[in-house]
N, C-alpha and C positions, 0 to 999 in steps of 0.2 A: 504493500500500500504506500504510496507516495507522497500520501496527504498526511501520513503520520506525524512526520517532524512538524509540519506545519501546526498540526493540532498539540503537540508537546508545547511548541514555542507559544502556543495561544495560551492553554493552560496550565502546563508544567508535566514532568512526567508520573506524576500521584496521581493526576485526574485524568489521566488517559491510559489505557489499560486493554491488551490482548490477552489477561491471564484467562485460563480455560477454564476457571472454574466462574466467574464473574462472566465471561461469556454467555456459561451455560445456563447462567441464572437468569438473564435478561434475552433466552431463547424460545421461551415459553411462556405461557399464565396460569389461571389453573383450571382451563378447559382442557376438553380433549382433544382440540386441533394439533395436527404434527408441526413441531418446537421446529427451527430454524436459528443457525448459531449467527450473531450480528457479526464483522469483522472487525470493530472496535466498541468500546463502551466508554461514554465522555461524561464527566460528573461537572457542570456549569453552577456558578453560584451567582451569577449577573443576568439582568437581559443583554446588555450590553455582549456578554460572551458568548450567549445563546447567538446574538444578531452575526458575531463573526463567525461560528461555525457555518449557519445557512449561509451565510455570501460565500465561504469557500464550498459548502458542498453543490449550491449551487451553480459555481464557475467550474465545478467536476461534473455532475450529475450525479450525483452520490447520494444514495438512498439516506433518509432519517423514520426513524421509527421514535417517538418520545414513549418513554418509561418511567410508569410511578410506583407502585409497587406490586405490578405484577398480579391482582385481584381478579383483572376484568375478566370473563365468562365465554365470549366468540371471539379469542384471536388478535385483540387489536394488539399488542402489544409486542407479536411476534413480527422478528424481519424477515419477511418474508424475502427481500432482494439484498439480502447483508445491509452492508453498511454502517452507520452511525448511529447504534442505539444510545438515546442521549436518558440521561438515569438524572432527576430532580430530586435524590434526595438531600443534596449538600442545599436546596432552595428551599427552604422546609421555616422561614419563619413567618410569625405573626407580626406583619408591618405596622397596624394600627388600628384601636379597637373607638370607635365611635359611638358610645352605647346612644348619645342624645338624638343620633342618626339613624340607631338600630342600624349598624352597617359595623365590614372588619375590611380593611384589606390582607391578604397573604399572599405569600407566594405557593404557588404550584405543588410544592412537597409536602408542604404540610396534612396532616389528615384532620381527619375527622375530630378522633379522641382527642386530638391533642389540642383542637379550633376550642369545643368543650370546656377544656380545662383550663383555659385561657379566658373564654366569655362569664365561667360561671363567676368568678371575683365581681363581673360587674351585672351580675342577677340576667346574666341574657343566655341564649346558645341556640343553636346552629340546628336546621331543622332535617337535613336531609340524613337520612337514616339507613344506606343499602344491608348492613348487616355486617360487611367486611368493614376493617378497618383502612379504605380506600384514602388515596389520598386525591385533595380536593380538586386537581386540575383536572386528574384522571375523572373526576367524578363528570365535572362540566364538558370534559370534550365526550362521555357518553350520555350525557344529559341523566347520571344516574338519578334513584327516586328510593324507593324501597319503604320502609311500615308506618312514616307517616304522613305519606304525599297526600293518603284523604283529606288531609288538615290542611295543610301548610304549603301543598304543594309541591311541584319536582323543580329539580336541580335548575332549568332554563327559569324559573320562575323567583328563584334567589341572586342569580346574578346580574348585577347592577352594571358593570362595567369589567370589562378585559384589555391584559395590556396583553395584543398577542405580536410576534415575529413573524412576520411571512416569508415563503419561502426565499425570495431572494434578501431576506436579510434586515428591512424595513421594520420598524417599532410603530405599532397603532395601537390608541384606543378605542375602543367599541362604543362606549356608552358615556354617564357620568354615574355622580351620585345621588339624583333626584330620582323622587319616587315615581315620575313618569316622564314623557319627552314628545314632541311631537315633531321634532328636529331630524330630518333624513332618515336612510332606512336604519332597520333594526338589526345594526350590524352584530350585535351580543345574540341576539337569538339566532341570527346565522350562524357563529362560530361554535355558542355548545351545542355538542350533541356533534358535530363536524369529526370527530376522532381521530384529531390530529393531520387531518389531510389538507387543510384550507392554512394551517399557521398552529402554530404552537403557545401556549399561555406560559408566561410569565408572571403574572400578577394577576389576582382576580379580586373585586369588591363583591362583597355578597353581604346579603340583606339577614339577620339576625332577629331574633325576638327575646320578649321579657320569660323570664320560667314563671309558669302558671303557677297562681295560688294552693293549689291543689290538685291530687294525681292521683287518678282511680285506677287498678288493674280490674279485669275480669277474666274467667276463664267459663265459656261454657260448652257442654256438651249435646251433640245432638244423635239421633237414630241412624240418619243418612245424609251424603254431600247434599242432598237436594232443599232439605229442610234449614241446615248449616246458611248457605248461600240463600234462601227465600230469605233468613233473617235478616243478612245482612243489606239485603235490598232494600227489603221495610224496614230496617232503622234509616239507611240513607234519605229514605223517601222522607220518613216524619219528621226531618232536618233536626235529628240530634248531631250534636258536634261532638263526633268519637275523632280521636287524634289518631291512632290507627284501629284497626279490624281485621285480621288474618287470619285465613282456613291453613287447617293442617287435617289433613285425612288420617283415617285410623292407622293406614301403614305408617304414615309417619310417626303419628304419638307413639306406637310401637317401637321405631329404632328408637328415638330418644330414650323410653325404658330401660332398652339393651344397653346405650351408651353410656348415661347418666345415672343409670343405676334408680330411676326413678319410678312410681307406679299410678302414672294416670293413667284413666279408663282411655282405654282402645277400642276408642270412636273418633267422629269426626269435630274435633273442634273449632269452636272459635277464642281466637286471642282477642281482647278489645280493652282499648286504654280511653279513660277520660280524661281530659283538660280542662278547667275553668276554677270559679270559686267553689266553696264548699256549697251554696247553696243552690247553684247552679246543677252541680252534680248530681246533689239529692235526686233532683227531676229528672235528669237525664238519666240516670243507671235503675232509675223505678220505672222509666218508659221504657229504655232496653229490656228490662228484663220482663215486661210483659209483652213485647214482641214475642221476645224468646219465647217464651212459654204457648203463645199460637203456634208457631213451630213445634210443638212438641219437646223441646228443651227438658233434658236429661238432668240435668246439673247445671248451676252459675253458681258461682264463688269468686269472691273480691278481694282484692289484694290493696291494701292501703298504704302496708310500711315501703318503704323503700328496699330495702334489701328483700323482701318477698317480691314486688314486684321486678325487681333486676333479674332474681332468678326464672321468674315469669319469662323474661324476652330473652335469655340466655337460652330458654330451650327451646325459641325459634329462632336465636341469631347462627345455634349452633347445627343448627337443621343437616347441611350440607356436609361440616364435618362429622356427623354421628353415621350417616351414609360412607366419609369417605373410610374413616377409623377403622369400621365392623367389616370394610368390603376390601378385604389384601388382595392385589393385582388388578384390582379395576381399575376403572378412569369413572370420573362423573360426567354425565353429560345432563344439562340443564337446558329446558324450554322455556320461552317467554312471550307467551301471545297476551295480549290486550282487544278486551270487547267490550262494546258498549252495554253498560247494564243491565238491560234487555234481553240479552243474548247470554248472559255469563251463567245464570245457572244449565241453561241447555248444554252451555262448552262445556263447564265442568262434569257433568253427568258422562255427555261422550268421550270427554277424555279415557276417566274411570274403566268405563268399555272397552276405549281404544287398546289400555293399558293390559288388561285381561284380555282382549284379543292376541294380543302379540306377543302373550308368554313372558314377558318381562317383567321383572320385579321393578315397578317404579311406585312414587311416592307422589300425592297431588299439596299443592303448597302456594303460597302467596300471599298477595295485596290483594285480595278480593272486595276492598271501599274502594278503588278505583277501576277496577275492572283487568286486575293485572293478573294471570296465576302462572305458577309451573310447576312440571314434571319432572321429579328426578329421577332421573335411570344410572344406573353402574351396570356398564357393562366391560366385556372383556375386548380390549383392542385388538388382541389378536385370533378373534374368533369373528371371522366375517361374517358369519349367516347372526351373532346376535348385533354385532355393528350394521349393516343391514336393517336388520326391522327395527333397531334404535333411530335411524334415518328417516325412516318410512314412517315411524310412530312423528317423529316431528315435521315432519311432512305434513301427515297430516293433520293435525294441530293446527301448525302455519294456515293451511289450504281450506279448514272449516273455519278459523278468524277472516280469513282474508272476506271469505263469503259472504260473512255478516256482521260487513265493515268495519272490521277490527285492523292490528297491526300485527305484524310479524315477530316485533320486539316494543316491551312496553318499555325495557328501562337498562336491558344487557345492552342494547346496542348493536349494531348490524357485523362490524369484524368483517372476518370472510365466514364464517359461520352461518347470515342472514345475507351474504350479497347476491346470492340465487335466486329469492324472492323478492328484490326492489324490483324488477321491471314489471311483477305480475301486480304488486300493492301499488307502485306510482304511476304507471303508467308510463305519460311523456313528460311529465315532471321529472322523471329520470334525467330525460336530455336538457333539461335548463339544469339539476343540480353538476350534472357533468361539464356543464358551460362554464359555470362558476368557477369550479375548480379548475377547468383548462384556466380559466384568463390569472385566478392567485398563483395555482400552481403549474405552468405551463410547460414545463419538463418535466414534470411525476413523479417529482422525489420525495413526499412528503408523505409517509406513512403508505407506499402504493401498495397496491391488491384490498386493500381495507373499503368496503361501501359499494364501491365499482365492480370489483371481480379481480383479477389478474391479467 
């Protein structure tokens, strides 16, 4: 590589590195797409040094892949065409906490926990919630969401402004700090959710809230997914304000059992948390809970202290890992379709069927208050007939949301994992998004094969 020295002299040679094990690390995520080794790994602590690596790789054509910690679900993270996987963890602080603004700036590395632990000194915190410990650029260029978008919102809806690099090297911002604009296009909601193929962030402002007076857990149980999901419909409808709502099917509360060493009934629950004052609550968790009960509701039980409900969301943050732990030499492979309300308890039902169709031990799981769910499967990579009907089972998935105008991906994001399905869900909206990116990125160096295809 020729561009090495150059990148030593930009950096030094601590922040640039061909070792093979740091290679290995930033050749995968923790899907099941096949890993791809980068040819270098570059740690930036500037925009400024971010900007001079794209001017040289763009005066090469040298692939960029940016890396945050490896979390995301379909691929984006792998380099698929070598190159320059650019790793933000040395960008990793909290620049400036504005509570009177409800707003924080950071940089890019930073995560989640740590945004948290930062906001809580000034009574605020940080609403988006995927489950992993993601860090937050990574979150905005997949426009992540996860258990309390019912509430609050997803990731495109907290950020305020970005400072992003585009490919030949250029520093812009997207947005301001104002809570609204009528000023040119909406360059921030073009860039997240973009995964890294339009510019790369640097600094992101995002929108922050007060911590509620009061915090309800519940946990209830139901007969079948179908009655689970009419609940949650008819609480959305009666405009209670649950902060999240999440199905976990019996297979699931099952592994958790196995893993946790725990003994809730193995049925289909629901998880639901309330937000507000305490009097607010009262009404809200008395009108839930006679939803529930038209459903047929097995059990609700409420979780008030703090450390009971932590445990509460621990054993649906840990969903994924209880699958990975108990299944030696599998891979996970996770589904993510998105339907309109309407449609969600028919999809979840068919899933269920799908799943028992196709012989596969999967699990059904999600954001079901916004219409998000998925399927977990472990299966074996190197066993093609069940890799196979793992494809076919997300298939069809994808192919009955697309039907009844759902999306392909509520919140993983498209990777190469969902690039098969953009021309069937956009259309010719494809070809302006393609437009775009030819005119930012006009040599194709900026995370290529991700969205597009290969």
């Amino acid at each position: 590589m020729d561009y090495m020295q150059e990148l030593i002299e930009l950096l030094g040679d601590e922040r640039v590195t061909t070792n093979q094990t740091v290679l290995e690390h930033h050749s995968h995520d923790e899907s099941y797409h096949t890993p791809r080794l980068p040819d270098v790994v570059v740690f930036p602590q500037t925009a400024e040094e971010v900007s001079q690596i794209m001017k040289l790789a763009y005066a090469r054509h040298i692939a960029v892949t940016p890396f945050g910690l490896g979390t995301s679900l379909e691929g984006h993270a792998i380099p698929y065409e070598g190159g320059i996987s650019m790793d933000f963890s040395q960008m990793n602080q909290v620049l400036e906490v504005r509570p009177h603004d409800f707003l924080v700036r950071v940089q890019p590395g930073v995560t989640r926990t740590q945004l948290n632990k930062e906001l809580k000194k000034h009574g605020l915190f940080f609403s988006v919630d995927p489950g992993a410990d993601a860090t937050l650029g990574g979150m905005a260029a997949t426009n992540a969401s996860g258990t309390t978008s019912v509430r609050y919102g997803v990731m495109r809806d907290q950020v305020r402004d970005l400072e992003v690099v585009l490919a030949d090297g250029r520093i812009i911002h997207t947005g301001s700090m104002t809570a609204k604009s009528s000023s040119g296009y909406h360059l921030t909601g073009l860039f997240v959710g973009s995964e890294g193929t339009l510019g790369i962030f640097t600094e992101l402002t995002l929108r922050v809230y007060g911590i509620p007076e009061a915090t309800t857990a519940a946990r209830a149980c139901f007969p079948s997914v179908q009655d689970a999901v009419d609940t949650v419909v008819d609480i959305l409808s009666a405009g209670i304000q649950v902060a999240r709502i999440e199905l976990i099917d019996e297979r699931s509360i099952r592994q958790v059992n196995l893993y946790k060493e725990t003994s809730y009934p193995e049925s289909p629950t629901l998880f639901i948390e309330f937000h507000g004052s305490e009097q607010s609550l009262a009404h809200d968790i008395e009108f839930a809970q006679n939803i529930a009960a038209e459903h047929s509701c097995q059990e609700f039980l409420f979780e008030t202290d703090s450390k009971a409900r932590a445990q509460l969301w621990d054993v649906r943050h840990n969903m994924a890992y209880a699958f990975l732990h108990k299944s030696p030499g599998k891979k996970m492979m996770v589904t993510d379709v998105c339907l309109p309300f309407s449609e969600l308890a028919g999809a979840v039902v068919d899933a269920r069927r799908a799943i028992d169709q196709s012989g596969l031990d999967g699990a059904i799981l999600g954001h079901v208050g916004d219409g998000n769910y998925h399927v977990i499967l472990m299966i074996d990579l190197d066993d093609s007939d069940e890799v196979s009907r793992a494809e076919q089972l997300n298939a069809h998935l994808v192919e009955f949301a697309l039907s009844r105008g759902g999306t392909c991906t509520g919140e993983h994001g498209v990777g190469v994992g969902k690039a098969k399905y953009q021309r069937i869900e956009h259309g010719e909206a494809l070809d302006v998004m393609q437009s775009i990116k030819n005119v930012l990125d006009p040599t194709g160096i900026l995370n290529p094969g991700k969205i597009f295809g290969a």
